[in-house]
C-alpha positions, 0 to 999 in steps of 0.5 A, a space after each residue: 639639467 644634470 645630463 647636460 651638465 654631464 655632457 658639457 664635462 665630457 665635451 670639456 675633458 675631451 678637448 683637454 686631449 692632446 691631438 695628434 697629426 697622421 699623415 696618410 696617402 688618401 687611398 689608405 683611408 681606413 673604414 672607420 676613419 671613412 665613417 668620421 668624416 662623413 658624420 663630421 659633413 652630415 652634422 658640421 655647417 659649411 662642410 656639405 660640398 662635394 670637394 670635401 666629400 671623401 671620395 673626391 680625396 680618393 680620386 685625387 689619391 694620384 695627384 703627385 705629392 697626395 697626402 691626407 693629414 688625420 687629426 686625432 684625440 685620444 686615437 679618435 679622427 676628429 678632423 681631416 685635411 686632403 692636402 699636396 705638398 710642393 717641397 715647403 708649399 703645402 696646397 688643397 689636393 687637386 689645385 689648381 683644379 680644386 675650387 673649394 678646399 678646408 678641414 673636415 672637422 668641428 668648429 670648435 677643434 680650432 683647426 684653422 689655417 695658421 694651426 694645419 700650416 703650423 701642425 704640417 710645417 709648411 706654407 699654406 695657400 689656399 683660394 677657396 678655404 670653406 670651413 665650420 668655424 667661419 671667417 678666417 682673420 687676414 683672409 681676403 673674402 670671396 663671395 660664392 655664387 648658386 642657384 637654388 633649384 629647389 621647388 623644381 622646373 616652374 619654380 627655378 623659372 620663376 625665380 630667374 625671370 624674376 631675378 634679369 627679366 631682360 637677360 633671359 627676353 635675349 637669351 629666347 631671342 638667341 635660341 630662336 636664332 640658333 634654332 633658324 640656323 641649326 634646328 633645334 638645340 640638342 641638350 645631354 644631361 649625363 654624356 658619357 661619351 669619353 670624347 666629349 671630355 676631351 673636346 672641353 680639356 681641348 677647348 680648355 687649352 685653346 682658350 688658356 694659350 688665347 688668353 696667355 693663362 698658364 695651362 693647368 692640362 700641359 701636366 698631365 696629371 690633371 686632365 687624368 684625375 677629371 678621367 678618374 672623376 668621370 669613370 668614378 662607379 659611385 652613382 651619386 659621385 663624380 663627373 657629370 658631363 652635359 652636353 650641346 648639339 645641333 640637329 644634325 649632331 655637331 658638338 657646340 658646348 659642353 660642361 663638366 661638373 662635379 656632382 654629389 647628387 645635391 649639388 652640382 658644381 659647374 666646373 668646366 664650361 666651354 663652347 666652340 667660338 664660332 657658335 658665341 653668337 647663338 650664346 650656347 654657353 649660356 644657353 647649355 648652363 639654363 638647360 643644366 639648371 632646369 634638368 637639375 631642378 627637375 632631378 631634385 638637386 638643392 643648388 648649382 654652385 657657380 664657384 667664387 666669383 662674379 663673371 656677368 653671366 653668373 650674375 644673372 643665373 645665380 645669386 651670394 651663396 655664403 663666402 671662402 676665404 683666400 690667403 696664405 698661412 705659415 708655419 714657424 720657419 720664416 722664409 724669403 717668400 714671406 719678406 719679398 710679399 711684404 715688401 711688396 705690399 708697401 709698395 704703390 698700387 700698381 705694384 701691388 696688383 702685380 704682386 697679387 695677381 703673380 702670387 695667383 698664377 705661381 700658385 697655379 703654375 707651383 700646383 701642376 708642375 712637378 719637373 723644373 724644366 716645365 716650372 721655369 718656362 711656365 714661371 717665365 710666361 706668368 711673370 710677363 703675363 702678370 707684368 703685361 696686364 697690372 704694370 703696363 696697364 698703369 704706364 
């Protein structure tokens, strides 16, 4: 009893320290400090992702604006947040590429969104907030969706049979198909053929000037921190690339990932549209669950979202949290939103999904030229899919 009560007054006295903000290039991360944040993911629920391991800070280290802020007690790390700064916008390192972002910290060292907003003086926006300290007030909540591909092969058979019995009847129907027309299917768990990359960010592209999404790989900057990723040395760190083909070696699907050895995270899938027939997008996701299972990973993070194929593979895997957090000063971004929000409901879907795309569009363009077109498209494309849909 008396060494608890000794522990709880030191915890106490701690707390009572002033906690101070260091503001850092995420490559100037000192060993020590290194060691705190990898205790603080060991230890914290919530913080076990491979976005919030450091090394993915480091790789993101030349993202233009990178900055790490270092909170501190009494010369102590007690939290870390990976952040880029657009003049008063402050963003997750890596956005609009980063799915999951928050501080590395304990629970209780209150660091939620409206403290770092304030502690860095800014606007924070974030999409995907995973924090130890749970729920975040005024956050809109969005559902995470994984596989648990624990038990290995048989067992993750059993439990995605279990779970769409009809899905997967027409997904061995679909390969027998592909199998007829182009032998049979080719899977690569780990290509490392730099080429492969290029087709998917190509692929990407394609499929982002279709659909009249703002192109997150026209900057530049964000096609080479994935090349950082993939040629990262750390064996149980980086980009994974898995890989589809024919018999005869053509290239019809293909993934990047980011993966920490526990957890894969399937980031960039794409496939070659005249194979969509055969499902090889889906059928390249199947195969990369299995080698997963049988490699003793813990789950296939599907990110935030419900897309009908995710349903079927994955399953609720806890939430993040999307919202906007400010910092003392109050600026005209704040008074337009809320006067759009009183506004009727079509103008409100209009207003949420430009917010989404500016914050896209605010993350990947660092010259005015390239902000001002891209902010031209998005604005149409949002008035395109929420106001004339309503006329």
């Amino acid at each position: 009893m008396a060494q608890g009560a000794g522990d709880e007054q030191t915890r106490t006295g701690h707390m009572d320290e002033a906690m101070e903000i260091e503001i850092i290039r995420p490559d100037a991360l000192r060993p020590e400090d290194r060691g705190a944040w990898e205790r603080l993911r060991a230890t914290q629920p919530g913080l076990d992702h491979p976005y919030l391991d450091p090394r993915y800070a480091l790789a993101a280290a030349g993202v233009p604006g990178a900055a790490l802020a270092v909170f501190r007690r009494g010369g102590a790390a007690v939290g870390f947040f990976p952040f880029q700064r657009r003049g008063r916008l402050i963003q997750p390192l890596g956005a609009p590429l980063t799915d999951y972002h928050g501080v590395i910290a304990a629970a209780d060292e209150g660091l939620d969104p409206a403290t770092v907003a304030a502690r860095l003086g800014g606007v924070l926006r974030v999409g995907g907030w995973m924090s130890a300290a749970g729920p975040v007030p005024g956050f809109i909540e969005r559902t995470r969706l994984a596989t648990d591909v624990t038990g290995g092969r048989e067992a993750l058979a059993t439990r995605l049979e279990e779970r769409s019995h009809r899905f997967f009847k027409n997904m061995r129907r679909l390969r027998r198909g592909f199998e007829r027309e182009h032998g049979e299917p080719v899977f690569t768990w780990n290509d490392r053929d730099p080429a492969v990359l290029d087709w998917i960010i190509a692929h990407k592209r394609e499929q982002y000037r279709r659909s009249r999404r703002h192109d997150v790989f026209a900057c530049g900057w964000t096609a080479e921190l994935l090349r950082t990723l993939f040629h990262a040395e750390d064996a149980d760190f980086g980009l994974r690339v898995s890989s589809l083909r024919t018999a005869a070696g053509e290239l019809v699907a293909a993934e990047a990932s980011l993966d920490d050895g526990r957890t894969l995270h399937l980031w960039f899938p794409t496939y070659d549209p005249a194979f969509a027939r055969h499902g090889v997008g889906t059928l390249l996701t199947r195969l990369e669950l299995e080698r997963a299972a049988a490699a003793g990973y813990r789950r296939v993070d599907f990110g935030a979202g419900d897309d009908g194929y995710k349903t079927a593979l994955a399953e609720p895997d806890g939430v993040v949290f999307e919202g906007v957090a400010e910092g003392p000063r109050p600026d005209l971004t704040r008074m337009a939103g809320r006067l759009l929000a009183g506004g009727p409901a079509p103008l409100r879907r209009f207003q949420q999904s430009l917010s989404r795309r500016f914050d896209i569009i605010n993350a990947c363009e660092t010259r005015a030229a390239d902000w001002w077109a891209g902010a031209a498209g998005a604005a149409a494309a949002a008035a395109r899919k929420n106001l004339g849909a309503s006329a």
